[in-house]
MIDOSE-1310 file (N, C-alpha, C; in nm, 2 decimals, decimal comma, always signed):
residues 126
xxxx	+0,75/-2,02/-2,05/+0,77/-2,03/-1,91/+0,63/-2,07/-1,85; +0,66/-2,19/-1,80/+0,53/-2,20/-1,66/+0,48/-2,08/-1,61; +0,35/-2,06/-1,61/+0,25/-1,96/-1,53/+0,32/-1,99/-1,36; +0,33/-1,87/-1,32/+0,32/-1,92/-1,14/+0,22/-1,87/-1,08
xxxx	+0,24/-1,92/-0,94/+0,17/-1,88/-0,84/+0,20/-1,78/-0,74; +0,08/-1,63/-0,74/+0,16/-1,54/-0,65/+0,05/-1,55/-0,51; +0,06/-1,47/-0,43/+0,00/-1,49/-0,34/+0,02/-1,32/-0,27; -0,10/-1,26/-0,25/-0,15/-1,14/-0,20/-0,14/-1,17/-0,04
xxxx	-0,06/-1,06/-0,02/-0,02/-1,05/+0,13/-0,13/-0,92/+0,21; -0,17/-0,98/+0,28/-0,25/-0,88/+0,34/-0,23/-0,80/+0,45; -0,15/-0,69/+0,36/-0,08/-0,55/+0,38/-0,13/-0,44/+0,30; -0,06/-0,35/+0,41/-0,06/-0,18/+0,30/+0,02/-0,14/+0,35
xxxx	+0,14/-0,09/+0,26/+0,28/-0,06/+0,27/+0,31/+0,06/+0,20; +0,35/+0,11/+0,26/+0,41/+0,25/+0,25/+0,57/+0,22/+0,17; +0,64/+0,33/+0,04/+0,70/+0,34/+0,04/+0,81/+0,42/+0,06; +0,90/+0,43/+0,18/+0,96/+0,57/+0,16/+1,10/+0,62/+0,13
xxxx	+1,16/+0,76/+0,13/+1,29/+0,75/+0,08/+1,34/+0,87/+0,17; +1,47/+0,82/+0,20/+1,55/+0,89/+0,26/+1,66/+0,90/+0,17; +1,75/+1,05/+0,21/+1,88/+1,05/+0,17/+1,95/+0,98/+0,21; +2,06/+0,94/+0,11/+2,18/+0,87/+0,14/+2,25/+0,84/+0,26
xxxx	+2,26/+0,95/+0,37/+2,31/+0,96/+0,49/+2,23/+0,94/+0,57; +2,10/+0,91/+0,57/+2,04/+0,93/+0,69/+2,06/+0,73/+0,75; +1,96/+0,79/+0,86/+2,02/+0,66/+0,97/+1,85/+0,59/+0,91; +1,90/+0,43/+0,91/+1,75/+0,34/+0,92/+1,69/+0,35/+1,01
xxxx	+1,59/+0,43/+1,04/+1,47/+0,41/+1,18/+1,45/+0,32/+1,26; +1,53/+0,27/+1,40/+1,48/+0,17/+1,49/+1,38/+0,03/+1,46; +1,28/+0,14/+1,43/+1,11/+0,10/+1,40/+1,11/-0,01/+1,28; +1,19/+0,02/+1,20/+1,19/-0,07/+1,07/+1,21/-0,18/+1,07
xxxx	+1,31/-0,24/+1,17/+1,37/-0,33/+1,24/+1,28/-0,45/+1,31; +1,19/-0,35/+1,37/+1,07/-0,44/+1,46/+0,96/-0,51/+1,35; +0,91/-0,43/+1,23/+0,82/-0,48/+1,17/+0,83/-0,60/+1,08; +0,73/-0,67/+1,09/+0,69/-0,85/+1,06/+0,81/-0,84/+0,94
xxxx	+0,74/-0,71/+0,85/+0,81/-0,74/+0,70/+0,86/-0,61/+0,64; +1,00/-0,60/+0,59/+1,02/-0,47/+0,53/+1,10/-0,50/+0,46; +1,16/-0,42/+0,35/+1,25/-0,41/+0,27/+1,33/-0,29/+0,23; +1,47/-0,25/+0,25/+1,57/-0,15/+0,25/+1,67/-0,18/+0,10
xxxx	+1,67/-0,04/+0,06/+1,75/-0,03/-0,04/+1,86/+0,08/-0,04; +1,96/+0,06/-0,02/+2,06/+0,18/-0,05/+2,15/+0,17/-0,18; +2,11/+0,29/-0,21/+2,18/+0,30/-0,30/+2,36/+0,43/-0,29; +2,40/+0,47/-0,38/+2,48/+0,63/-0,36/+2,45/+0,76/-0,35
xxxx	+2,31/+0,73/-0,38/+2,22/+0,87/-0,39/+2,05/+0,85/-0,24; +2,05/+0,73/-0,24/+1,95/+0,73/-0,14/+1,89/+0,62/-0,07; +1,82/+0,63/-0,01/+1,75/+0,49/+0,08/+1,63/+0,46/+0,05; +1,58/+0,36/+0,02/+1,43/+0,32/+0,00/+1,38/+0,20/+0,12
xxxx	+1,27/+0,27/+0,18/+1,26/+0,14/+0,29/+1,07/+0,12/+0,22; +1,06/-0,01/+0,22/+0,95/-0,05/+0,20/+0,86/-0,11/+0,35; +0,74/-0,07/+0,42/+0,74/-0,18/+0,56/+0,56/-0,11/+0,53; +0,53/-0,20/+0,62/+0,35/-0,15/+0,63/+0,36/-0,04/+0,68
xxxx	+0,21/-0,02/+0,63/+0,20/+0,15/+0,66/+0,16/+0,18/+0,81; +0,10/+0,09/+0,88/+0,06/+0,09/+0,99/+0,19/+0,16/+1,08; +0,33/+0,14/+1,04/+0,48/+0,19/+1,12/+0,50/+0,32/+1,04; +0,48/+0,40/+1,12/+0,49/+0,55/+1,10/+0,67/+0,57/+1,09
xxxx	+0,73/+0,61/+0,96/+0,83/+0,66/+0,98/+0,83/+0,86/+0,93; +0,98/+0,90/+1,00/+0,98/+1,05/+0,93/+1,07/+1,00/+0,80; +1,00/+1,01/+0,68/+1,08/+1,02/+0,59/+1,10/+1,16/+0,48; +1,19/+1,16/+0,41/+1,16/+1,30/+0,32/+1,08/+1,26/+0,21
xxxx	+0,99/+1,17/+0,15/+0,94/+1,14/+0,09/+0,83/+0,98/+0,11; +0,70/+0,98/+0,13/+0,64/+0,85/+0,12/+0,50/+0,83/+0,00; +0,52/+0,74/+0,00/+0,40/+0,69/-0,12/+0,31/+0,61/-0,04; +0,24/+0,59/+0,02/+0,12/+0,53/+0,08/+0,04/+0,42/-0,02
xxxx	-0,04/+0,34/+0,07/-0,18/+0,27/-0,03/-0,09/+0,14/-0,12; +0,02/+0,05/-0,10/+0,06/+0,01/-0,22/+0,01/-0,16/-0,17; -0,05/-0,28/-0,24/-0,02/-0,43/-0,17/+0,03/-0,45/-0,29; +0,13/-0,59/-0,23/+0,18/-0,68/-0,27/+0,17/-0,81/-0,27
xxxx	+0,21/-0,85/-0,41/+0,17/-0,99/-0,49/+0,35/-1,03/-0,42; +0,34/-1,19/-0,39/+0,45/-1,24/-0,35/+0,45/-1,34/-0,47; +0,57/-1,38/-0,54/+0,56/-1,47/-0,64/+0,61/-1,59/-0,54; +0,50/-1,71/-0,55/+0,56/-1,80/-0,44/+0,65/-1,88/-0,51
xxxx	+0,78/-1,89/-0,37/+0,86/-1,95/-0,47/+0,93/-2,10/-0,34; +1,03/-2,10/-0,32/+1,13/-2,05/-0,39/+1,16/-2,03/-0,56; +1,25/-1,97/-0,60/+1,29/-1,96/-0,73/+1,38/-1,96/-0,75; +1,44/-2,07/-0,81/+1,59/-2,05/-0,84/+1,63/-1,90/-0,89
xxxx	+1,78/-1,89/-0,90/+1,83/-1,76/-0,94/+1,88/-1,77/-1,11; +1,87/-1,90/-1,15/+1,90/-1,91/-1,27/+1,72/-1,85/-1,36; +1,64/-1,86/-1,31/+1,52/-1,88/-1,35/+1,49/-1,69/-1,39; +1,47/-1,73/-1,56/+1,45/-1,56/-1,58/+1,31/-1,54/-1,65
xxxx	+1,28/-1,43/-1,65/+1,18/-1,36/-1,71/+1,06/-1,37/-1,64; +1,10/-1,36/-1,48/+0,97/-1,35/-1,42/+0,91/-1,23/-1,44; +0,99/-1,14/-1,36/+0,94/-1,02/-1,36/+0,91/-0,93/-1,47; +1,01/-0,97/-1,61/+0,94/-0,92/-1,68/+0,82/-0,95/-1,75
xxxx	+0,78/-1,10/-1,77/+0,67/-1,12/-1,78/+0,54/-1,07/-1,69; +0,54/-1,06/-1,59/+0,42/-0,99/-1,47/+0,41/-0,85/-1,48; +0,55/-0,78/-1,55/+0,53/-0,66/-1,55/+0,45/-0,62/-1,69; +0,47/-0,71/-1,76/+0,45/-0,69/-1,89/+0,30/-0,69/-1,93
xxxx	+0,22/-0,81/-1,84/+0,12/-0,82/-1,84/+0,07/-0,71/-1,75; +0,12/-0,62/-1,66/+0,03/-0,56/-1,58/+0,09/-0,40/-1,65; +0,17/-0,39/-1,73/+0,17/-0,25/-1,82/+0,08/-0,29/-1,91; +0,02/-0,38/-1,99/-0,07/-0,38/-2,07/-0,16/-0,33/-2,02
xxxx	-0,17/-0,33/-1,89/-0,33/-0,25/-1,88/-0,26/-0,12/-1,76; -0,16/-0,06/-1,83/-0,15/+0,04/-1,72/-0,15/+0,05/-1,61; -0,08/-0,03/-1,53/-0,07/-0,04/-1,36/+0,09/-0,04/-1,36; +0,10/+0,03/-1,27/+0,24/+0,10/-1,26/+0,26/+0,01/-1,13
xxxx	+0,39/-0,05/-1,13/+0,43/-0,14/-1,03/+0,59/-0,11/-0,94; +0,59/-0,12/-0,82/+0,74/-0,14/-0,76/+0,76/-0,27/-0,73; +0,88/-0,31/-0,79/+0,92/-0,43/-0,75/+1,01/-0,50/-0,67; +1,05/-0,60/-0,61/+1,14/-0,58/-0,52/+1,17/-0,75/-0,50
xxxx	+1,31/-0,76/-0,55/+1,36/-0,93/-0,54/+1,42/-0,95/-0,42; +1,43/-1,03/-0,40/+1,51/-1,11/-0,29/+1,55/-1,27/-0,31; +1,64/-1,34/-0,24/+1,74/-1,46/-0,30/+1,61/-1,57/-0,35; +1,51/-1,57/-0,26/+1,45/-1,68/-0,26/+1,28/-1,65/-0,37
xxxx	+1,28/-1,49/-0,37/+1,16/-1,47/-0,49/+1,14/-1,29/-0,59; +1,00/-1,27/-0,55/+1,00/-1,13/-0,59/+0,80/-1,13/-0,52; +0,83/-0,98/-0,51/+0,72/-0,88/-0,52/+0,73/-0,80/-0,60; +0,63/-0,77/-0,63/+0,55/-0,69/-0,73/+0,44/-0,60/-0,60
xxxx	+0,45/-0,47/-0,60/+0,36/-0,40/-0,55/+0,29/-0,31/-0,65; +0,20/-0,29/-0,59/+0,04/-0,24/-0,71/-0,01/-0,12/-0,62; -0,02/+0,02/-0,67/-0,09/+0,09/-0,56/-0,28/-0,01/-0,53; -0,33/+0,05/-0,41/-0,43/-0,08/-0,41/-0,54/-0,01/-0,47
xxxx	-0,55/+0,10/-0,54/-0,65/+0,14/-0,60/-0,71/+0,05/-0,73; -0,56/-0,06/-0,74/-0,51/-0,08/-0,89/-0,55/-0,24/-0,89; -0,51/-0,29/-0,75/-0,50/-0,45/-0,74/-0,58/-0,50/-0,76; -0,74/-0,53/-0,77/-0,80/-0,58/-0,84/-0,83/-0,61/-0,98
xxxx	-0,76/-0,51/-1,07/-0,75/-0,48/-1,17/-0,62/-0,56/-1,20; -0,54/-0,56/-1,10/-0,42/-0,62/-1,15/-0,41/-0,82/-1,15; -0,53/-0,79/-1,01/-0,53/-0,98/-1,02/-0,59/-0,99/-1,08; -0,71/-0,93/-1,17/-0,77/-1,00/-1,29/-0,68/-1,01/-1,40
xxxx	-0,60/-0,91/-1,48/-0,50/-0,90/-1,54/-0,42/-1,00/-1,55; -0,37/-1,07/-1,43/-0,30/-1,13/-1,39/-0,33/-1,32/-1,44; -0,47/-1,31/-1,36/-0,55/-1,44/-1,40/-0,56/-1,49/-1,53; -0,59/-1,36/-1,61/-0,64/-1,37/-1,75/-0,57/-1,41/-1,84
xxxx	-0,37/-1,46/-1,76/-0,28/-1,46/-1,83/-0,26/-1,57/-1,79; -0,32/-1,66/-1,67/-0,28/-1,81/-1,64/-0,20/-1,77/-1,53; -0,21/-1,66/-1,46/-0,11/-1,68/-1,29/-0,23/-1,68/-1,20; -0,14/-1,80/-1,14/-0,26/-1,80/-1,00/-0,24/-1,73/-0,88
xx	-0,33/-1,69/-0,86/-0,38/-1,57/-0,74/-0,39/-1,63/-0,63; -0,33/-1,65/-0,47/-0,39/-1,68/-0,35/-0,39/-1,57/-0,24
């Protein structure tokens, strides 16, 4: 597979999780960029941290690598290749697809570590 190109979005995004029942916050709605997940058991809303939500649980501190794409949907082994390289060196990632690509978030304690990681393997960084 062709190396790609990801591109560091300059954010800090909060991950948080609600129960199953609860309602999506207003707030989440307004911001540039977010991402919601429901599942049968619960909600995951991803959005910058700068938007304060009440959740029962949040993870703070995380940026995100955008794999620029578009990308077809036939096209596989992205993710696991980027994951693969950035478990080699211990960086624990959330990832999160959409029709047209993927993110990969890195707590940011980690992200420089992870774009060199990254480089080292032939993906380009912008």
């Amino acid at each position: 597979m062709t190396q790609l190109t990801l591109r560091l979005i300059n954010e800090h995004f909060a991950i948080h999780s609600l129960s199953q029942s609860s309602t999506i916050p207003g707030e989440v709605f307004s911001a540039r960029i977010f991402f919601i997940a429901k599942t049968f058991d619960e909600i995951s809303i991803v959005l910058p941290q700068s938007i304060a939500l009440v959740s029962d649980e949040v993870e703070l501190n995380w940026r995100a690598l955008e794999v620029v794409g578009p990308l077809a949907l036939t096209m596989t082994g992205i993710l696991s290749n980027i994951s693969t390289v950035l478990a080699n060196e211990k960086i624990s990632i959330f990832a999160i697809s959409t029709f047209d690509t993927d993110y990969i978030l890195v707590k940011d304690a980690f992200i420089n570590q992870a774009i060199a990681a990254l480089r080292a393997n032939l993906y380009t960084i912008i």
